[in-house]
C-alpha positions as CSV (number, residue, x, y, z in Angstrom):
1,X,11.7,37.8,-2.4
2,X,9.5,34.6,-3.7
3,X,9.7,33.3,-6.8
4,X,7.2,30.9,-8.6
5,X,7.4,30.3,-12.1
6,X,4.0,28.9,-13.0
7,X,0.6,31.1,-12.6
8,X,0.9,33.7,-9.5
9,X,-2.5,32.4,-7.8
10,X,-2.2,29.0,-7.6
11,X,-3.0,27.7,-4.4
12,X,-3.9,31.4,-3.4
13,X,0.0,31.8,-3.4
14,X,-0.8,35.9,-4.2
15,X,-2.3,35.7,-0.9
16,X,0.1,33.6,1.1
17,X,3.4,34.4,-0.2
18,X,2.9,38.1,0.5
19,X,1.6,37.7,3.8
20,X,4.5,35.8,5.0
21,X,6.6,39.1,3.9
22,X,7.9,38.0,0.5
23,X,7.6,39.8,-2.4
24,X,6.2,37.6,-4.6
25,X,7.0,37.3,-8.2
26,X,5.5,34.3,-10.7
27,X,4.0,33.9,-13.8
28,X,1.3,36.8,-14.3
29,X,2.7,38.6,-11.2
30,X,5.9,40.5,-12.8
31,X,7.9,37.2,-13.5
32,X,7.6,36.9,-17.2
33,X,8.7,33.5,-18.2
34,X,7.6,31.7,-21.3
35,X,4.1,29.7,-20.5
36,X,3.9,26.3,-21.2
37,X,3.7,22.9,-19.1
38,X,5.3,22.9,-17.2
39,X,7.9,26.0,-17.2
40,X,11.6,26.3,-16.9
41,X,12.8,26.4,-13.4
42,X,16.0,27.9,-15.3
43,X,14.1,30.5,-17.2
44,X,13.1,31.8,-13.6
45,X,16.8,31.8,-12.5
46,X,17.6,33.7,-15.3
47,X,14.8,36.4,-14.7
48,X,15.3,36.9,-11.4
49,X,18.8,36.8,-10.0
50,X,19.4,40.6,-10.9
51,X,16.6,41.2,-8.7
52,X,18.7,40.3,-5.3
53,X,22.2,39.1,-5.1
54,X,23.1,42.9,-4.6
55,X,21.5,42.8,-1.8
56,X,23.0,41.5,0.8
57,X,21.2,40.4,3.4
58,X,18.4,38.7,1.3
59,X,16.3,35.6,1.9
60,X,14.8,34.4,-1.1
61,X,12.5,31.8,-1.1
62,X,12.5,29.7,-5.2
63,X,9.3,27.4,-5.6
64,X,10.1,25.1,-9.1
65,X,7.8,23.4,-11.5
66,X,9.8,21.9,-14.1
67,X,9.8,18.4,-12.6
68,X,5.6,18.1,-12.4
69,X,3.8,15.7,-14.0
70,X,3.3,13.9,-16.6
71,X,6.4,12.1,-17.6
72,X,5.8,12.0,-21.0
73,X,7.7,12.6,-23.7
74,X,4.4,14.5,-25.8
75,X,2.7,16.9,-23.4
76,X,5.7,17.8,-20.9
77,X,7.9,20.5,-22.4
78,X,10.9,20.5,-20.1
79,X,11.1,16.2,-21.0
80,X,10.9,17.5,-25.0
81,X,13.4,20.0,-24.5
82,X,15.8,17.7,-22.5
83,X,15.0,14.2,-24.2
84,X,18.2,14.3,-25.6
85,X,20.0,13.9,-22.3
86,X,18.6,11.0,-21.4
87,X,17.3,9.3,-24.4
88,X,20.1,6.3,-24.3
89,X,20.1,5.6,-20.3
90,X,18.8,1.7,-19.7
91,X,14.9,2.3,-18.3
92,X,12.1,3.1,-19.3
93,X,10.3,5.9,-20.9
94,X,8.7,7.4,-18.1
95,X,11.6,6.9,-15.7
96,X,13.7,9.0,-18.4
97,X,10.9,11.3,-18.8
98,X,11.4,12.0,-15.2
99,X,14.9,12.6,-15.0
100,X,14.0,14.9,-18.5
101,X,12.2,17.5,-16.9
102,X,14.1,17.1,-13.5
103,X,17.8,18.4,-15.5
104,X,16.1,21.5,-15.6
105,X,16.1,22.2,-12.2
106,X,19.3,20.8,-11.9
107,X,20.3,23.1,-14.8
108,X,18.6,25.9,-12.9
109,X,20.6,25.3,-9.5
110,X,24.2,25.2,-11.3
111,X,23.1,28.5,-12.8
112,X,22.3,29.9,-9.8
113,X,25.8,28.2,-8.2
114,X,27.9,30.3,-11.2
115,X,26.3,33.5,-10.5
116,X,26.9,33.5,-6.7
117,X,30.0,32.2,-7.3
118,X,30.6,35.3,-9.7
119,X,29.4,37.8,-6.9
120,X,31.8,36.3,-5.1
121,X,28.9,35.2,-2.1
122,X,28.9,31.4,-2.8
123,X,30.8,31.4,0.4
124,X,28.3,32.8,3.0
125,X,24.8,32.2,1.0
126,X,22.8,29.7,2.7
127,X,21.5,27.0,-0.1
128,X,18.4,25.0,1.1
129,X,16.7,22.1,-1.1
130,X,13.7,20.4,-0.2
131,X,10.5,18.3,-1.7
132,X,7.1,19.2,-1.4
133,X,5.9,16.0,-2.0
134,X,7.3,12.3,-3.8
135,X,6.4,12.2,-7.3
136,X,2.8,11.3,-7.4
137,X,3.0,11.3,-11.1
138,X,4.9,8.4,-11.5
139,X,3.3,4.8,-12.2
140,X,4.2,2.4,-9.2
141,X,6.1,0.3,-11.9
142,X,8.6,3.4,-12.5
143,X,9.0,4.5,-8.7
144,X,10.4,0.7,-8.2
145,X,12.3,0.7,-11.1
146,X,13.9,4.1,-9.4
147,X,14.1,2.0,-5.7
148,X,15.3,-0.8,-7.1
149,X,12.4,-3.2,-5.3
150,X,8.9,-2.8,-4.5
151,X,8.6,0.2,-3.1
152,X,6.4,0.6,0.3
153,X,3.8,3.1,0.3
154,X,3.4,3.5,3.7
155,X,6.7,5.0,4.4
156,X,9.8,4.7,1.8
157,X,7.5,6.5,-0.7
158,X,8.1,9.3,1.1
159,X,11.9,9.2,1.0
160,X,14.0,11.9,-0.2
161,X,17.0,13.9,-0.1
162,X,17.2,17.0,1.8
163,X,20.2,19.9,0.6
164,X,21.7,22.2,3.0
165,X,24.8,23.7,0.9
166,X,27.3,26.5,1.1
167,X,30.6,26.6,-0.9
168,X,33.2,25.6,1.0
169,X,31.4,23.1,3.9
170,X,33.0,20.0,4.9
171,X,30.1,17.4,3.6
172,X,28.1,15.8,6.8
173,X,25.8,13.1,6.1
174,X,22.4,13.2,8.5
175,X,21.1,9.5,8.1
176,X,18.2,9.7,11.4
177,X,14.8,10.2,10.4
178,X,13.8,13.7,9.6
179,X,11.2,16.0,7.3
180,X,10.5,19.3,6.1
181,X,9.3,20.7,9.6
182,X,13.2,20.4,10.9
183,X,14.6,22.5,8.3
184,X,13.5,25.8,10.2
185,X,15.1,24.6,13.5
186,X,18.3,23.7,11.7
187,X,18.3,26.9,9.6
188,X,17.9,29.1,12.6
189,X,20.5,28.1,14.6
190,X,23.2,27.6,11.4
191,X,22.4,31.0,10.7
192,X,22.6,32.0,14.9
193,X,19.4,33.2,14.8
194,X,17.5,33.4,18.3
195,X,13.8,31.6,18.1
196,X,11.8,29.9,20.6
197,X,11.8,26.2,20.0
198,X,8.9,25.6,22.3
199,X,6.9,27.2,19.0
200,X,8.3,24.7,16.3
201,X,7.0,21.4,16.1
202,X,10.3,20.4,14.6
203,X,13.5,20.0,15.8
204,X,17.3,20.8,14.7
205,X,18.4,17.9,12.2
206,X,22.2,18.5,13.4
207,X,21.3,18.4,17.1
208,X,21.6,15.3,19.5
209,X,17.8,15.4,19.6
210,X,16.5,11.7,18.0
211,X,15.0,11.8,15.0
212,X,10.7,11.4,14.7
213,X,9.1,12.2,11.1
214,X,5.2,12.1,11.4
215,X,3.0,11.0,8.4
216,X,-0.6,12.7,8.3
217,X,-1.8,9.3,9.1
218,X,-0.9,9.4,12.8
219,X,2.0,7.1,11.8
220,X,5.4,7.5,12.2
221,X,9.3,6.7,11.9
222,X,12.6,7.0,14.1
223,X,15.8,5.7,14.8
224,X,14.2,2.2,16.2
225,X,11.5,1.6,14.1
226,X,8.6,2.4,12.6
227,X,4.8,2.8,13.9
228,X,1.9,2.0,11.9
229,X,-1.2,3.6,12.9
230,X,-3.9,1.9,11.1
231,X,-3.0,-2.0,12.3
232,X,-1.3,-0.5,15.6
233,X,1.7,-2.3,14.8
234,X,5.4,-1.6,15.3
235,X,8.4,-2.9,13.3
236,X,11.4,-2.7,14.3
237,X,14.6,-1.5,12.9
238,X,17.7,-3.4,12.5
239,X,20.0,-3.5,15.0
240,X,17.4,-3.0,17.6
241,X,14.9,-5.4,19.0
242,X,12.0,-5.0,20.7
243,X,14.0,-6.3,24.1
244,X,16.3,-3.4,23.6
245,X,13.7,-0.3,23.0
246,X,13.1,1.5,26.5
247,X,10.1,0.8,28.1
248,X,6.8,2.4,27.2
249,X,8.5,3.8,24.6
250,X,5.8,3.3,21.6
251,X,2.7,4.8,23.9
252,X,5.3,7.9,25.0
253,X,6.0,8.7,21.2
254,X,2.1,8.3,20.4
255,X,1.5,10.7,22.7
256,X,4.2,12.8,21.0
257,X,2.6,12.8,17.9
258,X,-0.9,13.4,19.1
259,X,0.0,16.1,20.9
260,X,1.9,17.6,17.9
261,X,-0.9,17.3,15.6
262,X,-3.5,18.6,18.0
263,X,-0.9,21.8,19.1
264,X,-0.7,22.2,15.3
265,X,-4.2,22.5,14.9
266,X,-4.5,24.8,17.4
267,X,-1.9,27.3,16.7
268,X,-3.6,27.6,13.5
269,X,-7.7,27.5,14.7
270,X,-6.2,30.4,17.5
271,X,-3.9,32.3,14.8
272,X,-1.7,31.7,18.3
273,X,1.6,33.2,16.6
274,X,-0.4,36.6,16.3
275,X,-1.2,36.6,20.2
276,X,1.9,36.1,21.3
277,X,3.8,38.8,19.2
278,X,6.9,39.3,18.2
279,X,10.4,37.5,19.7
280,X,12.0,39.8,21.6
């Protein structure tokens, strides 16, 4: 199952969604939850829980809105309906906005928590959380006031906190570089799953593998530093120097990321995973 709780055919999600297996549910496509802007990610838990958790094995797949822009306290209905949460925290009124419309989710996740708990699941049900992007909504002024400093653009914009949870775990903090395209790799083998890692430009986040997250720019970041691609200039991170980085090592990881961009586009001009068929 997929799960969207704003209109169905956004971004032509009636057409991805469904092609990638799922079936799809969202606003105008048999998910009815109250229209407005944006919509309750807990309304969505709410409608559609019933749907699976007796159904063991499932993979459901949740894609929120509540937390969208603009952080406003007229004109965003999740900050007007949770205003009163936040109205006396110390910042300003788009950094509580923010936070506002963001308790929904949070709201929507310890929902979702208490019912697999109920069922009795919580135990051996696989939670992943991830962003889809930073919160181009905010005014610079409100993502420092969130960092703490002047945030950088080129990279530490596009910081966030990744989730893998199920009840019971011992905690393990992950603090080398990673992105979205390493949660696959990391959920297949948790789970024991075979797949072919030659096919995956990412790599298992709790592996010995190092760390590399690519920006669209050509530049990139891991463990030693961080490669700009528009000057060509490399900065290193503390406790390294550039004495104690192997040899080469910038030009080898440029050619890592070229070549990961260009395979990319090529799996996708060639529709390669279709050739090759199934894993067996």
């Amino acid at each position: 199952y997929a799960f969207h709780n704003h209109t169905f055919d956004y971004y032509s999600r009636d057409v991805s969604h469904p092609a990638m297996g799922y079936d799809y549910y969202a606003l105008g496509r048999g998910l009815d939850v109250t229209p407005s802007w944006p919509e309750s990610d807990l309304e969505m838990m709410e409608l559609s829980v019933d749907k699976w958790i007796d159904q063991e094995p499932f993979n459901v797949y949740y894609l929120t809105v509540s937390g969208h822009a603009a952080y406003t306290r007229i004109g965003n209905a999740m900050v007007t309906k949770n205003w009163h949460r936040v109205e006396n925290l110390p910042m300003s009124e788009e950094a509580k906005s923010y936070i506002a419309c963001n308790l929904e989710l949070e709201d929507a996740m310890t929902y979702l928590l208490e019912r697999l708990r109920d069922a009795g699941i919580a135990d051996h049900t696989l939670i992943v959380l991830g962003a889809d992007h930073y919160p181009y909504g905010l005014s610079d002024a409100s993502l420092n006031e969130f960092a703490g400093e002047d945030l950088d653009h080129q990279f530490e914009l596009y910081r966030s906190a990744g989730i893998i949870y199920v009840d019971g775990m011992e905690p393990v903090e992950v603090n080398k570089p990673a992105a979205n395209i390493d949660l696959m790799p990391t959920i297949y083998n948790l789970m024991g799953l075979p797949y072919d890692s030659r096919l995956l430009m990412g790599r298992d986040i709790l592996s010995d593998s190092p760390g590399l997250v690519l920006f669209n720019d050509l530049s990139w970041l891991s463990e030693y530093g961080r490669y700009t691609s528009s000057t060509g200039t490399f900065e290193v991170h503390a406790p390294y120097s550039l004495e104690s980085i192997p040899e080469d090592y910038i030009a080898s990881i440029n050619d890592i990321v070229h070549n990961r961009f260009y395979f990319s586009r090529l799996i996708l001009d060639q529709d390669y995973y279709a050739q090759i068929g199934p894993l067996r």
